[in-house]
N, C-alpha and C positions, 0 to 999 in steps of 0.2 A: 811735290809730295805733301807738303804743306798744308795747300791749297786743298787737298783732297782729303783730309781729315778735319777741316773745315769746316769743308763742307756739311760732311758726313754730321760731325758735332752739331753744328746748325738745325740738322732734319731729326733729329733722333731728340735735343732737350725738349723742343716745341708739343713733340708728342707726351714723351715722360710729364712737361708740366699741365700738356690739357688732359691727364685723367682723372673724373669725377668719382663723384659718390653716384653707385649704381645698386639698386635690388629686385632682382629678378626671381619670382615665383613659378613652381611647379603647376599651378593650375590657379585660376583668380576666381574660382568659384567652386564650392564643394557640397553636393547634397549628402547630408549625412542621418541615417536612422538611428530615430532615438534609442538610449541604450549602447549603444553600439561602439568602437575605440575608432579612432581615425588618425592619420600622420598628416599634419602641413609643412611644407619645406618652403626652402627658397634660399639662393646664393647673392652674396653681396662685393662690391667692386667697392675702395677708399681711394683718394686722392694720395698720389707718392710722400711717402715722407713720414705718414701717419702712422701710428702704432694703436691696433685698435685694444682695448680694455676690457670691454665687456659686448656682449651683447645677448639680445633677451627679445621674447616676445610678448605682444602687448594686442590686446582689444580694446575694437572703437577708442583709442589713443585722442586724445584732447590737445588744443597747441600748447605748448609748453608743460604737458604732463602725461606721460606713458608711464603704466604701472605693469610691473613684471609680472607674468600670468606666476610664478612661482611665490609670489607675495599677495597673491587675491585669495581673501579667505572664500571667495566661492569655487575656487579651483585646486583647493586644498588637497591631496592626495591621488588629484587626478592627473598632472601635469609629469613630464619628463622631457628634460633636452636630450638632445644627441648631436654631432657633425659624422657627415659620412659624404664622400667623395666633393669634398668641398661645398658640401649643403648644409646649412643648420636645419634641423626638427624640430618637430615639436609631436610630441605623443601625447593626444585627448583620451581619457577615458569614461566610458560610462556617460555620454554626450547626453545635455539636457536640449529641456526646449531654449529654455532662456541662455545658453551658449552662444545663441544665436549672434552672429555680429560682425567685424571686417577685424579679421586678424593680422598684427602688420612683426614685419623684424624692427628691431632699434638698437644701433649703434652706438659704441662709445668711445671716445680717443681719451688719450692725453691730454690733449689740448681739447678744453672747457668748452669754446666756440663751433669745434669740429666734432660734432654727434649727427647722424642721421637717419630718418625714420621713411621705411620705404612705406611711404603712401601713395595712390591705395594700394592696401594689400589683398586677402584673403577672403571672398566671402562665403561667411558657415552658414549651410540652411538646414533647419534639422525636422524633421520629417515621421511619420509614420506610414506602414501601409493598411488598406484598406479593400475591403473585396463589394465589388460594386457589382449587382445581377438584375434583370432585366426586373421591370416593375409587376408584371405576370407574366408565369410559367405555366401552363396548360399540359395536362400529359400528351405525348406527341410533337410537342416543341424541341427545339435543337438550341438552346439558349448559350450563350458566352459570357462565361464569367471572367473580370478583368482585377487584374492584382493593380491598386493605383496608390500615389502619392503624391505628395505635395509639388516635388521638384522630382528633377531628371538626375533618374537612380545613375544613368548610365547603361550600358549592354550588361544588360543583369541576369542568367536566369533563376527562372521562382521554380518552390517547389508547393505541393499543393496539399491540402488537407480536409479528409471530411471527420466531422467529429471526433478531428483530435486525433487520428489515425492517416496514415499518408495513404494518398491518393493516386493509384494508376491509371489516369488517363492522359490519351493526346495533347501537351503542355506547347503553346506556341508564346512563345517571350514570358509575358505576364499575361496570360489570355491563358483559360479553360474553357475547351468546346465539350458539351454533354449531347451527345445524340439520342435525341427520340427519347425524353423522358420517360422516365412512370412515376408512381408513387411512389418507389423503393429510391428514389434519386432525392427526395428529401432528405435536409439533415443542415448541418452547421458548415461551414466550408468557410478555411481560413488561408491564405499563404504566406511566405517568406521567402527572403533571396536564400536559392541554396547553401552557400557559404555564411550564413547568419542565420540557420535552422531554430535558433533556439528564439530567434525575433522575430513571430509571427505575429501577422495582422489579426487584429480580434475578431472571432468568427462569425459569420452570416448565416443566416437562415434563410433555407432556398427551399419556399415551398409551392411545393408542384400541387396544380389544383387537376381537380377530377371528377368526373359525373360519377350517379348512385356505382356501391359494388355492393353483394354478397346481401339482396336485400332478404330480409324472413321477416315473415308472422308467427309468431307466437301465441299460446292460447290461455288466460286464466282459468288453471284447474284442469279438466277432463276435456276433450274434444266431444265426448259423451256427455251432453247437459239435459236435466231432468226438465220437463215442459214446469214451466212456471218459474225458474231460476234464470239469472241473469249472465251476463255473458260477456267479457273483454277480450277483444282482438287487440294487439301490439304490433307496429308496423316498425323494423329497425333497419339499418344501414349504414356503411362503409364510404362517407363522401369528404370531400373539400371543395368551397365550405360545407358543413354540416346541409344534408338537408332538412327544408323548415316546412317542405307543401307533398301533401302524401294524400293518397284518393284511394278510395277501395270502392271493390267491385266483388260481385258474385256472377259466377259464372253461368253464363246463359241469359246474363241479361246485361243492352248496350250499354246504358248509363249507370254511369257510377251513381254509388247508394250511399255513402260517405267521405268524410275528410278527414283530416288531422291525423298525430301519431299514433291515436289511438281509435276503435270503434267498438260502440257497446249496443248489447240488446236486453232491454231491460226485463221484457215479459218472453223467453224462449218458449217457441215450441214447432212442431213438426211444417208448419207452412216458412218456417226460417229455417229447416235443415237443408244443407248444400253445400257447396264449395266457395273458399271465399281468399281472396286475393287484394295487395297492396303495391300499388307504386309510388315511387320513393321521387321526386324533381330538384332538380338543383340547376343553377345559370348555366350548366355545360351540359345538364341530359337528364336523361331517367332510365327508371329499369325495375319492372314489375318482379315480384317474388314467386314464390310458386304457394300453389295454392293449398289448403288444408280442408279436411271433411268437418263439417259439426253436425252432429245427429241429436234428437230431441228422445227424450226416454219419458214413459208413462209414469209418475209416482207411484197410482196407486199400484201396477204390476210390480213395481218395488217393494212396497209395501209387504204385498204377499209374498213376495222372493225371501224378506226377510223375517216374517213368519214363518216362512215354511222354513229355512234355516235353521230357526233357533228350535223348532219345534224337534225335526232330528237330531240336533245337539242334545235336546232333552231324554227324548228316548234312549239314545244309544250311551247316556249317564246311566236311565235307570235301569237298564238292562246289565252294565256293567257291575251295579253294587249287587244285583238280584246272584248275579253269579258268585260272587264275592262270597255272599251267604251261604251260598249252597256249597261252594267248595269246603267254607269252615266248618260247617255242619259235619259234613261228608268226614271231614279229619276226627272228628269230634269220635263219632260214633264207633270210629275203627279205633279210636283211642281205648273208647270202655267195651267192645268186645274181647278188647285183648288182655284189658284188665281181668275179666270175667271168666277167662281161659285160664288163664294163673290159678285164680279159685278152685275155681275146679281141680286144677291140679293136684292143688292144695287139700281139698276136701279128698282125693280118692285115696293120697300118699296115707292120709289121717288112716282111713277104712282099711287099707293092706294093714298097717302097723295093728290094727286092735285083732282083725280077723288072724294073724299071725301070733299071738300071745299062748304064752301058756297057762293051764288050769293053777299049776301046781306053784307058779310063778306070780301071778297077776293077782296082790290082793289090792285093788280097787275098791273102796266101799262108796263112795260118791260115785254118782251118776255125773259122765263127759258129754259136753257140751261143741260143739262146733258152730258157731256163728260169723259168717261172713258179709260183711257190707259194704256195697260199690255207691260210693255218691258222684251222678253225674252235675255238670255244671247245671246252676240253678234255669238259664235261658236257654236250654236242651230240653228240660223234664217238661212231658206232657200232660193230659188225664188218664191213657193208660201206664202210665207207669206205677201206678202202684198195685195193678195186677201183677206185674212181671214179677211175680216171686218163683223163685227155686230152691228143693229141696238137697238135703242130702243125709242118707241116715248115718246113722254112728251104732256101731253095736259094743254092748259092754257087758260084762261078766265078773259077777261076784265072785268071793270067796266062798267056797261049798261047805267051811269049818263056821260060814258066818251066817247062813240062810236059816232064816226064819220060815214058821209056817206059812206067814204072812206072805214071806217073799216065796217060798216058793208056790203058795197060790197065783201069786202074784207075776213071778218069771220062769214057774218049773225048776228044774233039778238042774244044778250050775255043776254036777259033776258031766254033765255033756257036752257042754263048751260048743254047741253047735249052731251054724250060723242063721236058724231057723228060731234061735233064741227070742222070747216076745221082749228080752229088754232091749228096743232099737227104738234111739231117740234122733228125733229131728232136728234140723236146725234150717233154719231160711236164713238165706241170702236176698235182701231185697236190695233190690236196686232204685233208689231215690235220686 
C-alpha cells in the first residue's frame, strides 16, 4: 500500500512543480474603427506557489519597462479593467490613430524575480472606412460601390447612405450595386458598419455623366425683329460635362450656318426670316432643340402704325373735351332759365298785389319801380345778349285827395282805379 501512494506522490509533484507562466489571448489581432470602444482580453497561468499582486496592461512594453495603460497620460480617461470568467479586460475608448500598437498583460508576484509579460501580445490596428466607385459612371451603367478599410473589419454588415439620408438599395457585404444609372443617382454616398451607424465613412461623390438634355433656344427681345435691327439666338442645355461645341442650323438648308452658345445677325431683314435651330455635343452625344420662327418687320409700316395711333389718341381727346363743353354749357343755360322763371314769378305776384289795392286805401304818392336782373357767367354771354331784354309793367294809383291838374292831365281821374290807367311803369329785366 505503500508502495502505491508512492507512487502516485512521484507522478502528481513532477507535474505540480512543471507549471509555468502562461498567457493566452482572445484574438492576437484586432482591426478597430477609429472613434469607436473596443474590449481586449486574455487569461494568464503562474507557476505553483506564487501569489500574484497586481496585474495591468501595457503597450509596445520595453525590456525592463511596462507602463500601466492606467498611468499613460494619453489614455487618461479612456481606459477601464475588469475580470470576468477568468479573463482580464481591458475596455478602450474613443480609439485613436496613434493607439496603434501590440498590447500585452504583465504580471506581478511577491517575489521581485517572478513577474511576467505575455509577449507578443495584442495587435490594435485602427482604421477608417471609405467608399471607393468606379472612375467613370455613364448613365446606363450598373456600377458597385465598395465600403473599404485599412484592415479586415471581420463579417461586418454596412449600412449605406446618399446625402446623408439612408439608402435602400440591394446591400451585398460592403458592396452597393446601382442598376442602370441616370442622372438622378447622383449625389454623396457614404457607409458604416451597421452597429456603429453613428461612424460613417466620409461621403463620395458619384457623378453620373450624360449626353445633351432638354436642349432650347432662346430669342433676345421679340421673335418679331424690325429689318435693320440686330438679333441674338441662345443655345442652352442639360449635360455632364457641360457642353462646350453647339452648331446651328436653319431649316431647309444642309449645312450648318453657325457655331458657339450663341448666334447673331447683325443687319435683319426678310431674306434671314425662317426657322432656326441648335444642337448641343458632349463626349457621350448630342441632341438638337426644337426650332423657333424669326420674322423681319418693315420700320417704315411701323412708323405709320405709330402715327396713325397717336393720331386717334388725339382725336378721340379732342372729341371728348368738345363734349365736356357742351354738356357745361347745356347745365349752364338750364340754370339761368330757371333763374328767369322765378322773376317772372316774382314780377306777376308784384302786378296781382297792385291791381288788387284799394282806392280809398292805397295812398301812394311815389311812382314803384320793379327791376329785375339775371347775370349770366361772364364765358356764357354772347353778342346777342344784350337784346334779350324783358318787360314787365307795374300799375300804380294815386291818391284822388292828391291829384293835381297836372296829374290828372297827366294820368286822368284816380277816382277810377281802373286798370287801363295810363300810369303803368316799366321795368326791364336784362339779362347780362
Amino acid at each position: 500500500m505503500f508502495c502505491v501512494f508512492s507512487l502516485i506522490f512521484l507522478l502528481v509533484i513532477p507535474g505540480v512543480c512543471r507549471q509555468k507562466w502562461g498567457v493566452k489571448y482572445s484574438k492576437m489581432a484586432i482591426c478597430a474603427l477609429k472613434s469607436s470602444t473596443i474590449h481586449l482580453s486574455g487569461s494568464y497561468t503562474h507557476p505553483y506557489g506564487l501569489t500574484v499582486t497586481k496585474i495591468f496592461w501595457t503597450v509596445n512594453p520595453k525590456i525592463g519597462e511596462s507602463i500601466n495603460l492606467l498611468d499613460n497620460s494619453n489614455y487618461t480617461g479612456r481606459v477601464e479593467y475588469f475580470d470576468k470568467d477568468k479573463f482580464f479586460f481591458v475596455k478602450l475608448s474613443n480609439v485613436r490613430q496613434e493607439d496603434e500598437g501590440m498590447y500585452c498583460l504583465r504580471i506581478e508576484t511577491k517575489v521581485e524575480k517572478e513577474r511576467h509579460l505575455g509577449y507578443p501580445g495584442i495587435e490594435l490596428t485602427v482604421t477608417e472606412l471609405r467608399v471607393e466607385t468606379p472612375e467613370e459612371v455613364v448613365e446606363g451603367d450598373s456600377p458597385v460601390l465598395i465600403c473599404k478599410s485599412s484592415c479586415n473589419l471581420g463579417s461586418t454588415n454596412f449600412s449605406w447612405y446618399k446625402n446623408g439620408e439612408s439608402f435602400s438599395k440591394w446591400v451585398g457585404e460592403n458592396q452597393l450595386i446601382l442598376q442602370s444609372v441616370s442622372r438622378e443617382d447622383s449625389g454623396n454616398y457614404s457607409c458604416a458598419v451597421r452597429d456603429l451607424k453613428d461612424l460613417p465613412s466620409p461621403a463620395l461623390t458619384l457623378n453620373v455623366r450624360y449626353p445633351p438634355k432638354s436642349v432650347s433656344v432662346s430669342v433676345s427681345g421679340s421673335a418679331v425683329i424690325v429689318s435693320g435691327d440686330s438679333v441674338t439666338l441662345s443655345c442652352s442645355s442639360d449635360s455632364n460635362p457641360p457642353a462646350l461645341n453647339f452648331s446651328w442650323f436653319k431649316e431647309n438648308q444642309s449645312s450648318a450656318i453657325g457655331s458657339g452658345q450663341s448666334f447673331s445677325i447683325s443687319s435683319f431683314n426678310t431674306n434671314h426670316s425662317g426657322r432656326y435651330y441648335c444642337e448641343a455635343h458632349n463626349k457621350y452625344g448630342s441632341l438638337r432643340s426644337a426650332s423657333v420662327s424669326l420674322t423681319a418687320k418693315d420700320g417704315q409700316n411701323t412708323l405709320l402704325y405709330a402715327a396713325a395711333g397717336f393720331g386717334a389718341a388725339f382725336i378721340c381727346i379732342c372729341i371728348i373735351i368738345v363734349a365736356l363743353k357742351i354738356i357745361r354749357r347745356k347745365t349752364a343755360d338750364a340754370e339761368v332759365q330757371g333763374d328767369l322763371s322765378k322773376q317772372e314769378n316774382k314780377s306777376t305776384a308784384v302786378m296781382d298785389q297792385m291791381n288788387s289795392c284799394d282806392p280809398d286805401t292805397g295812398h301812394q304818392n311815389d311812382v314803384m319801380y320793379a327791376s329785375v336782373c339775371q347775370k349770366r357767367p361772364k364765358e356764357h354771354q354772347t353778342a346777342g345778349d344784350e337784346d334779350d331784354v324783358q318787360y314787365a309793367s307795374v300799375h300804380h294809383v294815386r291818391n284822388a285827395d292828391k291829384v293835381t291838374a297836372e296829374d290828372e292831365s297827366q294820368y286822368g281821374s284816380a277816382s277810377n282805379c281802373r286798370l287801363d290807367d295810363s300810369s303803368v311803369i316799366y321795368s326791364s329785366i336784362g339779362v347780362s
